[in-house]
C-alpha positions in Angstrom: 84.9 58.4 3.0 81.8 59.7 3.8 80.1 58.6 7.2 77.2 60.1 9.1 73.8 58.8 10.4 70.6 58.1 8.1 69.3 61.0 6.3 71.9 63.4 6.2 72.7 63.8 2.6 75.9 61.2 2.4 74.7 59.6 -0.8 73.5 62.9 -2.4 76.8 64.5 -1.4 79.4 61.2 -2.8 77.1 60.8 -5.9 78.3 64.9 -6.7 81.3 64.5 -5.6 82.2 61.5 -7.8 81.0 63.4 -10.5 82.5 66.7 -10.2 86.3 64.7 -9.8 85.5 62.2 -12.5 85.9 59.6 -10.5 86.4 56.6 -12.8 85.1 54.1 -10.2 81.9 54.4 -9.2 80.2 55.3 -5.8 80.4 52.8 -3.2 77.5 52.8 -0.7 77.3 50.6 2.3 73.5 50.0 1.8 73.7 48.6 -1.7 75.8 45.5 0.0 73.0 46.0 3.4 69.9 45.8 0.8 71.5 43.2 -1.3 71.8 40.3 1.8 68.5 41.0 3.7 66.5 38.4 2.2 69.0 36.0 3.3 70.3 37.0 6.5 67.3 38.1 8.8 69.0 39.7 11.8 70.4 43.7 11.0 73.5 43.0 13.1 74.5 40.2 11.0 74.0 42.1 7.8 76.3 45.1 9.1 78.8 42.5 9.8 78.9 41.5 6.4 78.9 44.4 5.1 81.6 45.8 7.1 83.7 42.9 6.6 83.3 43.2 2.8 84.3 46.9 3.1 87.5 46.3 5.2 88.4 43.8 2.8 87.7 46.2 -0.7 89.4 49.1 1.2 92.6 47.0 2.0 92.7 45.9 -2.0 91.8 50.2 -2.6 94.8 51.2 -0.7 96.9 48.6 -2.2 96.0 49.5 -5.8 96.5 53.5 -4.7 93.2 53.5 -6.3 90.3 56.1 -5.9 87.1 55.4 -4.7 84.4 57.2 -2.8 83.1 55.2 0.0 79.2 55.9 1.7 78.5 54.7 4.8 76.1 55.1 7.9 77.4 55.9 11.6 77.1 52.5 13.0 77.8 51.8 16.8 76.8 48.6 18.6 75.0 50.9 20.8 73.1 52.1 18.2 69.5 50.8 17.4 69.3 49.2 14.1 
């Protein structure tokens, strides 16, 4: 898992590293599931929801499987602005 704010080279860094171990699953990032739901859920703390709901969920069926993925997602507190 990698996790750190916006801008700091987590995508980059899980898109090399995915390849460099072969990873036979591809990268999961956090924003391809954000980006995909804007048009139809307006408010950003809503979206994050979903998205973090859909990761618990995936991650829970991961560590069932004892399956390898690498995971990309943003520092989110509720403290945090958007």
């Amino acid at each position: 898992m990698l996790r750190g704010t916006c801008g700091t080279g987590k995508s980059t860094l899980a898109n090399e590293l995915a390849m460099r171990l072969h990873v036979p699953v591809p990268v999961l990032h956090k924003d391809d599931i954000y980006d995909s739901v804007v048009e139809l859920v307006p408010e950003h703390h809503s979206r994050n929801r979903i998205c973090f709901d859909f990761l618990c969920r995936f991650l829970t069926n991961v560590i069932a499987a004892n399956a390898t993925v690498i995971l990309d997602y943003g520092l989110n507190k509720p403290t945090y602005p958007n």
